[in-house]
N, C-alpha and C positions, 0 to 999 in steps of 0.2 A: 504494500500500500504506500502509496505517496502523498505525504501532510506537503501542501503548500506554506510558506513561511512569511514572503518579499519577494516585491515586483524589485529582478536587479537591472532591466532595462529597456530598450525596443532596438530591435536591427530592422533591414532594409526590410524584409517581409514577416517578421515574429515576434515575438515578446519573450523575454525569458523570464522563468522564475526560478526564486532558492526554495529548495524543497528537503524534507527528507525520505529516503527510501528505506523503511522498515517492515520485518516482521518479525517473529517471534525470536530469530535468533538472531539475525542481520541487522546492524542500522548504518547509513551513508550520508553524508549530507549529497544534493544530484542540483545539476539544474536543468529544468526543462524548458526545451524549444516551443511554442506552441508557433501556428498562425496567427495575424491577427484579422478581425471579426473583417467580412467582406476584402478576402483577399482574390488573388485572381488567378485561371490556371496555370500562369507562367510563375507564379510564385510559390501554388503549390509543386510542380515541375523541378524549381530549385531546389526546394527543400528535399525532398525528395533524392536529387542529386546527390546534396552532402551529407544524406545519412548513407549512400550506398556506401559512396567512398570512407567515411567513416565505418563500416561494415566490411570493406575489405583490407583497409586499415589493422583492424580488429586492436586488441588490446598489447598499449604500450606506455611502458610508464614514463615518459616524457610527453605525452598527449594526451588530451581528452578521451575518455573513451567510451563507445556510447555500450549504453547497457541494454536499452531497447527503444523500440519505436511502436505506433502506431497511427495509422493512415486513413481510419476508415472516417467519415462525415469531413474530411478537408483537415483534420486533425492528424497532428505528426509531432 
């Protein structure tokens, strides 16, 4: 489950926030990408983009690294 915390900003097509990612034995602090409200489909297209590459990327401890996504209602 992911507690929202703070809005830490806006990029060219997103919002991100600080959150945390917990369950019963895990806890992280994460942030998440969202869209924002009436975006359009070259933005969702982008985003889209840099989670791939971040997914082929995969996990390295000098970068960000993404833990999951999803895509579904324009939501990523």
């Amino acid at each position: 489950m992911i507690y929202w915390k703070e809005k830490l900003g806006e990029g060219e097509f997103g919002t991100v926030v600080k959150g945390e990612l917990a369950d019963s034995i895990y806890k992280t602090e994460v942030a998440v990408k969202m869209l924002k409200e009436g975006h359009s489909d070259d933005e969702l297209i982008n985003l889209i983009s840099e989670l791939e590459v971040m997914k082929r990327i995969g996990k390295h401890r000098n970068i960000i690294n993404l833990i999951g996504c999803c895509t579904q209602n324009g939501i990523a």
